[in-house]
C-alpha positions as CSV (number, residue, x, y, z in Angstrom):
1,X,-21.1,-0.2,13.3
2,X,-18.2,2.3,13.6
3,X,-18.0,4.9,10.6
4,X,-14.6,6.5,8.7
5,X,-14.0,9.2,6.5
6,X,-12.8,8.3,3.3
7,X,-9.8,10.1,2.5
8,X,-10.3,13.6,1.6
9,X,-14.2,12.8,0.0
10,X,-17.0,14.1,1.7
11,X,-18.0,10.1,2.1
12,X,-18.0,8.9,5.5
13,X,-18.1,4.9,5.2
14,X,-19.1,2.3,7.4
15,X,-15.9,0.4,8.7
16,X,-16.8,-3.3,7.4
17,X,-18.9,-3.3,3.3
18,X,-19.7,-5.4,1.1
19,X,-18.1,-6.5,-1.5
20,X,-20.1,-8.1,-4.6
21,X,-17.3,-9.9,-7.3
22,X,-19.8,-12.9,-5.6
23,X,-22.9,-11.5,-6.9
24,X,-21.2,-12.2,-10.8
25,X,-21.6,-16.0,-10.1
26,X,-17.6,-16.5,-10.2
27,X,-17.6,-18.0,-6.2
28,X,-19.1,-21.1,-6.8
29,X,-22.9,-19.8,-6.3
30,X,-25.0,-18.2,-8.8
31,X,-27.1,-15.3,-7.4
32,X,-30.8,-13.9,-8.3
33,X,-32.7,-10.7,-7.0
34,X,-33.9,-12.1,-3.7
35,X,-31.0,-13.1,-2.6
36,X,-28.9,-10.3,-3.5
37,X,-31.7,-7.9,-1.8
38,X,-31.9,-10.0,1.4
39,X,-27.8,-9.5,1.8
40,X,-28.0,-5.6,1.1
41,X,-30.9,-5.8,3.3
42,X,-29.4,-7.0,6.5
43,X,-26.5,-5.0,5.8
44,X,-28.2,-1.9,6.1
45,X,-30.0,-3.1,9.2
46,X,-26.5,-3.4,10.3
47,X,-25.4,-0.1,9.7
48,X,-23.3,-0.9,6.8
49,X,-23.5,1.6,3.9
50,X,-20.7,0.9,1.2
51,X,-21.2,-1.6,-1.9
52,X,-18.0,-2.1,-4.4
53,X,-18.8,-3.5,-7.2
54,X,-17.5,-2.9,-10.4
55,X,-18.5,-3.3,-14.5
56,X,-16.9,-6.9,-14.8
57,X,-18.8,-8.7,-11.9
58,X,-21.0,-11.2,-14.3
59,X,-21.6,-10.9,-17.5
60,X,-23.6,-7.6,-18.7
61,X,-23.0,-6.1,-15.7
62,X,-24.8,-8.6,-14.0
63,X,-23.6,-7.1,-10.5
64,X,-24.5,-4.1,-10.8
65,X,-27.5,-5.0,-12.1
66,X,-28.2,-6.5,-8.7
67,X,-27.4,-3.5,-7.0
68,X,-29.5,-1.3,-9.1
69,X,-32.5,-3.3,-9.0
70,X,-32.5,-3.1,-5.1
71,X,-30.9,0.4,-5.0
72,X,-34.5,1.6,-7.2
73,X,-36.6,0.3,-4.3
74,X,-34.2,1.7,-1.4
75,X,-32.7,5.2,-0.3
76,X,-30.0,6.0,-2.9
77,X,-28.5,8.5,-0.9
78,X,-28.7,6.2,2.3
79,X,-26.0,4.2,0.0
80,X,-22.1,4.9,-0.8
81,X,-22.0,3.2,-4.6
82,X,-18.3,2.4,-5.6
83,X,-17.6,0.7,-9.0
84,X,-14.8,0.2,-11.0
85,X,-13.9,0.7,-14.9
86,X,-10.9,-1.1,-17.1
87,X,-12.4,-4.2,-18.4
88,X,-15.7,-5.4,-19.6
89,X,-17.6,-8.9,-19.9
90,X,-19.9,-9.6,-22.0
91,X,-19.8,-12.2,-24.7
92,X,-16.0,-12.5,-23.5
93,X,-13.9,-10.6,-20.9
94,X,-11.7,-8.0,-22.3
95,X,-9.9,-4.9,-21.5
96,X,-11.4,-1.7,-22.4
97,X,-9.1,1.7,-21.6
98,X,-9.9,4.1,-24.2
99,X,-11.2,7.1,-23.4
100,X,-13.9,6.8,-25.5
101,X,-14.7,3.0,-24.0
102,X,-14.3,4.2,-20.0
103,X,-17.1,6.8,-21.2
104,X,-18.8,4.2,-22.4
105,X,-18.6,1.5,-19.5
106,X,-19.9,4.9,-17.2
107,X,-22.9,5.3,-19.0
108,X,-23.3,1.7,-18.8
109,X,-22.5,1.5,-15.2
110,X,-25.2,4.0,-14.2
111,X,-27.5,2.3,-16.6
112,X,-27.4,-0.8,-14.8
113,X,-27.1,1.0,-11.1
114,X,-30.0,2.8,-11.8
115,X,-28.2,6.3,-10.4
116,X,-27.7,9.2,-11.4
117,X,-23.8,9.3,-10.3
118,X,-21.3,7.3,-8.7
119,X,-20.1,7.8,-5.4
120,X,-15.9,6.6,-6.0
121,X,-15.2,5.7,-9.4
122,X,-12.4,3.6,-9.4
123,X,-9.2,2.7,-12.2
124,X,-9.8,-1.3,-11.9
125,X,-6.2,-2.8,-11.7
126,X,-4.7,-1.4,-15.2
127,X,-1.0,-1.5,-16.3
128,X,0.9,1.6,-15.6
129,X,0.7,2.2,-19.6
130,X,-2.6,2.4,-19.3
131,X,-2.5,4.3,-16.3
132,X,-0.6,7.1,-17.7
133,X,-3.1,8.4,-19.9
134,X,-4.0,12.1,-19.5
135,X,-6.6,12.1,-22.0
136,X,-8.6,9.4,-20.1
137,X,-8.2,11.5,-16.2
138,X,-8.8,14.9,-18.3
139,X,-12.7,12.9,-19.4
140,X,-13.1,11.5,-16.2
141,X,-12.9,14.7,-14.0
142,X,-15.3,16.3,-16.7
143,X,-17.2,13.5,-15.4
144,X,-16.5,14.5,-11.8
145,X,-17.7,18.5,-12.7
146,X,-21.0,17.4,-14.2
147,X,-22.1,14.8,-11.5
148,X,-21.8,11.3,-12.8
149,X,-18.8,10.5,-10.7
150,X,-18.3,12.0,-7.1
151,X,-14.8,11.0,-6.5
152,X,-12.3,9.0,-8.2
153,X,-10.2,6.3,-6.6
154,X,-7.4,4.1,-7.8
155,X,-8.2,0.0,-7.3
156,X,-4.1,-1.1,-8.3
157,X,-3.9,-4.4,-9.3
158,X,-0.6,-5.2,-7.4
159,X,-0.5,-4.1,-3.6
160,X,2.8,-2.9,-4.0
161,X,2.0,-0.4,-7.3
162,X,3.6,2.8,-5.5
163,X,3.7,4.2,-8.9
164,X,0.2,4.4,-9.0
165,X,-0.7,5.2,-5.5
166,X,2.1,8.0,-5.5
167,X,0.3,10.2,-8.5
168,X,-3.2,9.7,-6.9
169,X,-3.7,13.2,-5.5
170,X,-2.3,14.3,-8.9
171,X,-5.0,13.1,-11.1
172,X,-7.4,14.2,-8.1
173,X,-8.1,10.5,-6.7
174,X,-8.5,10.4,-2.9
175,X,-8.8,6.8,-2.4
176,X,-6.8,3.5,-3.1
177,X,-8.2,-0.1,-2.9
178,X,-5.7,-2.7,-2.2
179,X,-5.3,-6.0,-1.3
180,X,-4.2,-6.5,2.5
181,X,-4.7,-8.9,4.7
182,X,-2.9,-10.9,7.4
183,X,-1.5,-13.6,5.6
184,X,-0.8,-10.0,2.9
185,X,0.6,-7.7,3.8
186,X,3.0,-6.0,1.6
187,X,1.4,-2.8,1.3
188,X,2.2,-1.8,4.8
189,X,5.9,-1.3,3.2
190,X,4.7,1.5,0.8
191,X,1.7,2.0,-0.4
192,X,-0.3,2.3,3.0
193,X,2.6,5.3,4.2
194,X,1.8,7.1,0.8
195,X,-1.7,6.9,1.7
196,X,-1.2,8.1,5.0
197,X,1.2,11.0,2.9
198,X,-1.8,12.2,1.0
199,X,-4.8,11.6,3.2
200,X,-6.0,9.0,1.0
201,X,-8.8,6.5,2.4
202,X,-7.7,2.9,1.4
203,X,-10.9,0.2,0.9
204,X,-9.1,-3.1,1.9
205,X,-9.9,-6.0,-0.8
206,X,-9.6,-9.5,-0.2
207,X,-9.2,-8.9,3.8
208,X,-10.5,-12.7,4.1
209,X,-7.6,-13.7,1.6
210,X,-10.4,-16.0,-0.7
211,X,-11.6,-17.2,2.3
212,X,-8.6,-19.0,3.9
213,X,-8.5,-16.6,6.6
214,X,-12.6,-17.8,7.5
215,X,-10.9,-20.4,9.4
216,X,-13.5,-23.0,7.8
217,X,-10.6,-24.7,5.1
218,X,-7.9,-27.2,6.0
219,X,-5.0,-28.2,4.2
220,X,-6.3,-30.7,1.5
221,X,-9.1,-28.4,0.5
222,X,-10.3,-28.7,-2.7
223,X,-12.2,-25.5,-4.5
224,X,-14.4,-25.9,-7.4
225,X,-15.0,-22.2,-8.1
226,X,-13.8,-20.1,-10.9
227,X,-11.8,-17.7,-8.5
228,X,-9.8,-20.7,-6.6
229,X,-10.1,-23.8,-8.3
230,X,-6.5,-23.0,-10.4
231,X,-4.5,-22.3,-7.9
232,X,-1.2,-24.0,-6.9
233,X,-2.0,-27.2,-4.7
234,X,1.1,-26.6,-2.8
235,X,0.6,-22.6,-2.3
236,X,-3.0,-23.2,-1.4
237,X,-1.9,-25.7,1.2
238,X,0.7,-23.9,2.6
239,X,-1.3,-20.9,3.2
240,X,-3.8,-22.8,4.9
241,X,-1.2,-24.3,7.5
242,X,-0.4,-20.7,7.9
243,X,-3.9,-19.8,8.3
244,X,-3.8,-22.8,11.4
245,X,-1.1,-21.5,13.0
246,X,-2.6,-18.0,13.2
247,X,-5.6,-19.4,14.7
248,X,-4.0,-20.7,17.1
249,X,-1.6,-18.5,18.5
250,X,-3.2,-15.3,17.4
251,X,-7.3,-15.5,17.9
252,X,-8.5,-14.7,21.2
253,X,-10.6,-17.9,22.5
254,X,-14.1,-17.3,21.6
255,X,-13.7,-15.6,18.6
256,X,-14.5,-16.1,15.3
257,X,-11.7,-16.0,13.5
258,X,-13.3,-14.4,10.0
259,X,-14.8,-11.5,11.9
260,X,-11.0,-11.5,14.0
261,X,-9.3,-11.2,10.5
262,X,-11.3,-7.8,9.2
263,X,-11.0,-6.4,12.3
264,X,-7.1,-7.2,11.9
265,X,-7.1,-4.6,8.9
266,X,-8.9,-2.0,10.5
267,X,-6.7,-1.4,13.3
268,X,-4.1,-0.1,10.9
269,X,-4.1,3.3,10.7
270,X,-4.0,3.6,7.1
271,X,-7.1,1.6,6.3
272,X,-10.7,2.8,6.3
273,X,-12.8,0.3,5.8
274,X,-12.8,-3.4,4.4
275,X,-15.0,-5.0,1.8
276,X,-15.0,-8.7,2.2
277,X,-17.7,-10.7,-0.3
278,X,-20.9,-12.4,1.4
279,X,-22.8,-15.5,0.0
280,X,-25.6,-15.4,2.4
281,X,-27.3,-12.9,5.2
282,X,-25.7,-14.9,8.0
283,X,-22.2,-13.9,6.6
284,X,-22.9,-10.7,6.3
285,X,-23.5,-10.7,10.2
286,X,-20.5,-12.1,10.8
287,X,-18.8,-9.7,9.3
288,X,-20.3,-6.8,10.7
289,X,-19.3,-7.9,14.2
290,X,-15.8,-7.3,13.7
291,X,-16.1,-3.6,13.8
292,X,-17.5,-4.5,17.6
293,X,-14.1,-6.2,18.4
294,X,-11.8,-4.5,21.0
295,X,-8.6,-4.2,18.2
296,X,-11.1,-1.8,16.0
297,X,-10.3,1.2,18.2
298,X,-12.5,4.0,18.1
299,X,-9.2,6.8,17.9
300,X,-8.8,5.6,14.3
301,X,-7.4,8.9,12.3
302,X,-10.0,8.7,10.3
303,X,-13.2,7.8,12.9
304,X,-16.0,10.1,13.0
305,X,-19.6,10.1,14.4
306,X,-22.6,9.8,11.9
């Protein structure tokens, strides 16, 4: 596993995570505690040590319920914990941006995590309306001063929000999550030199694009999950004749094209580290290998030594 600093936090990340939206039961596969421990478990064998996951993963937390249950009978600090706050589900989804119901999803959050603070604390893809309220980033770095959140971070719900990105150091966030990948990549355009600008670390979402860019789907597919299943038959199709035509003109022979597709993002120099989602043990090796590809170079600008 190959290591980055995360912007200008005192958090040095492993290069591939995990990400957990899965562990909420929207992907087609609902989770329970074994399962969720035995994918945290091999990830840490592999030397990954970042988990996103945010308050609207499942009902009642149900992700970071997960994580918390597993994180009580690990090493806390062996762990980088980032979560999200904007929006809540538990009876129904819904949008929660007060000041006084972000405090609210915190206390929550570390409820359910079992922690005493949260590593990156991350706006969840809010409106700029929302965005710009002082009140709310004046509560959360009182939050930062007594210890519940270590850093804040800005998750922007489109990947080309410059507005957002370009205030980050502002309201003292040092990291942006964003959605890039190869069949995405608008961000390069903007937001990625902005990060660059302010030495902010960028946590890559969606680096497998839903999972077209596993290379298991043909054109035709049909998806019964909650994520996928809506989606526009001829969009869906034509991004996975795309997908086809990157495999073959663009994967080295021999390798597998999921773990080809992380490593894709992390050989830009803006991004420090993806968090693709994981169903199974197996997949989390799969996508810990990509850090061992050749195009993951170890002069990243952000690469250190842990």
């Amino acid at each position: 596993m190959k290591y980055r600093r995360l912007g200008k936090t005192d958090l040095n990340v492993s290069v591939v995570g995990v990400g957990t939206w899965q562990f909420g039961g929207d992907w087609g596969k609902d989770f329970n505690q074994d399962e969720a421990d035995a994918i945290l478990t091999r990830a840490k064998e592999l030397g990954i040590n970042l988990i996103d996951t945010a308050e609207c993963y499942g009902p009642h937390h149900m992700s970071e319920r997960f994580i918390g249950d597993f994180l009580k009978r690990d090493r806390r600090e062996d762990w980088v914990v980032a979560s999200k706050f904007g929006h809540k589900w538990h009876d129904h989804w819904e949008n929660a941006w007060s000041v006084d119901a972000v405090r609210v999803q915190l206390e929550e959050s570390l409820k359910a995590l079992q922690t005493d603070y949260i590593d990156l604390y991350q706006f969840h893809s809010g409106s700029d309306e929302d965005f710009d309220n002082d009140e709310l980033w004046t509560m959360l770095d009182k939050q930062v001063q007594a210890g519940k959140i270590r850093n804040l971070g800005i998750s922007i719900g489109s990947n080309a929000n410059i507005y957002q990105t370009s205030k980050a150091t502002e309201l003292n966030a040092k990291a942006i999550q964003v959605v890039y990948n190869r069949i995405d990549q608008v961000p390069e355009k903007e937001v990625f030199p902005s990060c660059i600008e302010q030495d902010l670390g960028v946590l890559a979402r969606v680096p497998l694009a839903s999972g077209f860019l596993s290379g298991k789907y043909k054109p035709g597919t049909v998806f019964s999950d909650n994520v996928r299943k809506g989606r526009n038959r001829e969009e869906v199709d034509e991004k996975l004749r795309l997908v086809e035509e990157i495999q073959q003109n663009e994967v080295p022979e021999g390798v597998n094209m999921a773990e080809w597709a992380l490593a894709w993002c992390l050989q830009h120099p803006a991004v420090t580290t993806v968090i693709p989602g994981c169903k199974s043990p197996e997949q989390v090796e799969i996508n810990a290998r990509a850090a061992s590809l050749d195009i993951v170079k170890d002069d990243h600008p952000s690469a250190v030594t842990i």
